[in-house]
C-alpha positions in Angstrom: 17.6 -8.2 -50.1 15.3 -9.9 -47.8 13.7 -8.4 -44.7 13.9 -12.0 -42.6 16.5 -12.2 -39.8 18.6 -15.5 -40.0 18.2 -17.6 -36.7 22.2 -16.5 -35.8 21.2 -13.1 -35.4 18.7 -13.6 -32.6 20.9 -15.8 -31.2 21.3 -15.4 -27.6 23.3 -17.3 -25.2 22.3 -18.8 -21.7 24.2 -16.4 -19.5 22.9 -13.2 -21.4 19.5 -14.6 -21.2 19.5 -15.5 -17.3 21.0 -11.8 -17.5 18.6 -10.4 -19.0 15.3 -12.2 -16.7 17.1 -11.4 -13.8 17.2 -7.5 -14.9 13.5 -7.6 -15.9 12.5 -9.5 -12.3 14.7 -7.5 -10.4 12.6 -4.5 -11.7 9.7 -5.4 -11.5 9.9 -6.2 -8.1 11.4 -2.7 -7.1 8.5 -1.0 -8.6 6.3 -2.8 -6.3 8.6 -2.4 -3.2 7.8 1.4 -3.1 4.6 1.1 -2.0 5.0 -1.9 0.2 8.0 -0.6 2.2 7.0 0.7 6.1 7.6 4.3 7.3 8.7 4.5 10.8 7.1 8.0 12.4 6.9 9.4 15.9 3.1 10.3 17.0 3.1 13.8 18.2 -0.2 14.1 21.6 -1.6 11.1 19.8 -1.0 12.2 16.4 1.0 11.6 13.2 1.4 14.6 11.1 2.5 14.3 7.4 3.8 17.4 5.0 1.8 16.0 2.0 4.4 17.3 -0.4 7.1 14.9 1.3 5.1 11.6 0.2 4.6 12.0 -3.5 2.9 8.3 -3.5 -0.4 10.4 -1.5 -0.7 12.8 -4.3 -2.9 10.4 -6.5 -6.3 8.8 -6.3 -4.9 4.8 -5.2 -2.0 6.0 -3.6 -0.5 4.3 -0.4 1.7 4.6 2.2 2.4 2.0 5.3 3.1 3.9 8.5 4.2 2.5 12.0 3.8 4.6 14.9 6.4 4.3 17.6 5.2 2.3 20.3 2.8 0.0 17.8 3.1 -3.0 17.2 0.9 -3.1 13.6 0.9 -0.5 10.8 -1.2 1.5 9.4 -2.5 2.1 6.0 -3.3 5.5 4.7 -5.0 5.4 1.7 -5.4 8.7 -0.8 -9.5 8.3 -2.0 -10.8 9.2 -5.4 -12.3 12.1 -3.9 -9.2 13.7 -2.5 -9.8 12.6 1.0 -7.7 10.2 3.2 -8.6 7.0 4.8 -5.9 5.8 7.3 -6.5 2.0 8.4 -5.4 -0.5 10.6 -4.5 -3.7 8.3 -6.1 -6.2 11.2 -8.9 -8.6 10.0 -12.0 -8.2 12.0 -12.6 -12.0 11.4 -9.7 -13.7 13.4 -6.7 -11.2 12.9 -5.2 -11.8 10.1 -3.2 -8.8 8.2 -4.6 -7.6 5.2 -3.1 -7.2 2.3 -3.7 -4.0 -0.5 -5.0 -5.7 -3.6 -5.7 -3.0 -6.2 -8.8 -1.0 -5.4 -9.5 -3.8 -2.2 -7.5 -4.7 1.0 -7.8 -8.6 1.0 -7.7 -11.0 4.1 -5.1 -14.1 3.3 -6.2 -16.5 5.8 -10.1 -16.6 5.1 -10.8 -14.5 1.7 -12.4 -11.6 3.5 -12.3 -8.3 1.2 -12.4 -5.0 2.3 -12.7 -1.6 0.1 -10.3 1.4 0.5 -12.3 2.8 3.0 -12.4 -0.4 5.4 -16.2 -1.6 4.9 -16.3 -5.0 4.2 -17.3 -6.1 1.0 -17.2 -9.8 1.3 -17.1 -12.3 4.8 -16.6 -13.7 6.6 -15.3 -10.8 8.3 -18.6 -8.9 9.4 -17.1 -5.4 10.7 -15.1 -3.1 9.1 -11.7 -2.4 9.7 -10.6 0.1 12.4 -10.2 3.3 11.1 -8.7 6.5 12.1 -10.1 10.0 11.5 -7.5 11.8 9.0 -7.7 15.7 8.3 -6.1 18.1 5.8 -5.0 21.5 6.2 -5.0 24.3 3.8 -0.9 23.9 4.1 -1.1 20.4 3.0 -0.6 18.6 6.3 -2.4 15.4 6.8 -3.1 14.5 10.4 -3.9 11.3 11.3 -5.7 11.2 15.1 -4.6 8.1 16.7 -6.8 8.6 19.4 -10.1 7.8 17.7 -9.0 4.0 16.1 -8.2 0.9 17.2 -5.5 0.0 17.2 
């Protein structure tokens, strides 16, 4: 008895093909849209506070999250660090205002190719400053606080 399939049996039609691409696109895209969707909050005295336990994609070194603040016009990004720290960004390109977009381990500028690392310092123009950035803290009960105050924004 032979082990080869005949061409019949791995036969499959148009429609169950098309099916089957669209399945695979469809996702594949939703794992992406996780991480890209935008978190309405309300600022609290100039501050957003955020129970760490209710935004499992923070947990992990390279996690994101996109916040907008009511009353803001631009996002922010927040940004868990290898180190267990926070960074918490605004996405505005120093260069000409462009927003940045999260590229793996690098925020990059679409319009002119400026690169930025996790934290916001620029690691290649033509952008020369870094991007605003926010200070963040962590309490011992797992709340992040993000001080609105001291960015730009």
């Amino acid at each position: 008895m032979s082990s080869v399939m005949s061409p019949d049996a791995l036969a499959v039609d148009r429609r169950q093909f098309v099916q089957a691409c669209a399945c695979t696109l469809a996702a594949w895209a939703m794992t992406g849209c996780a991480s890209l969707m935008t978190r309405r909050v309300t600022p609290v005295d100039g501050r957003i506070e955020l129970a760490l336990a209710r935004y499992p994609e923070l947990t992990e070194a390279g996690g994101t999250l996109t916040l907008l603040p009511d009353g803001y016009s631009d996002p922010i990004y927040v940004l868990a660090q290898d180190d267990g720290a926070f960074a918490a960004l605004s996405p505005i390109c120093t260069h000409l205002g462009c927003t940045v977009e999260l590229a793996g381990e690098r925020l990059v500028c679409p319009c002119h190719g400026s690169t930025y690392s996790r934290t916001g310092t620029v690691l290649q123009g033509p952008a020369e400053r870094p991007l605003g950035r926010y200070r963040t803290h962590v309490s011992a009960e797992g709340v992040l606080t993000i001080d609105l105050r001291s960015g730009t924004s």
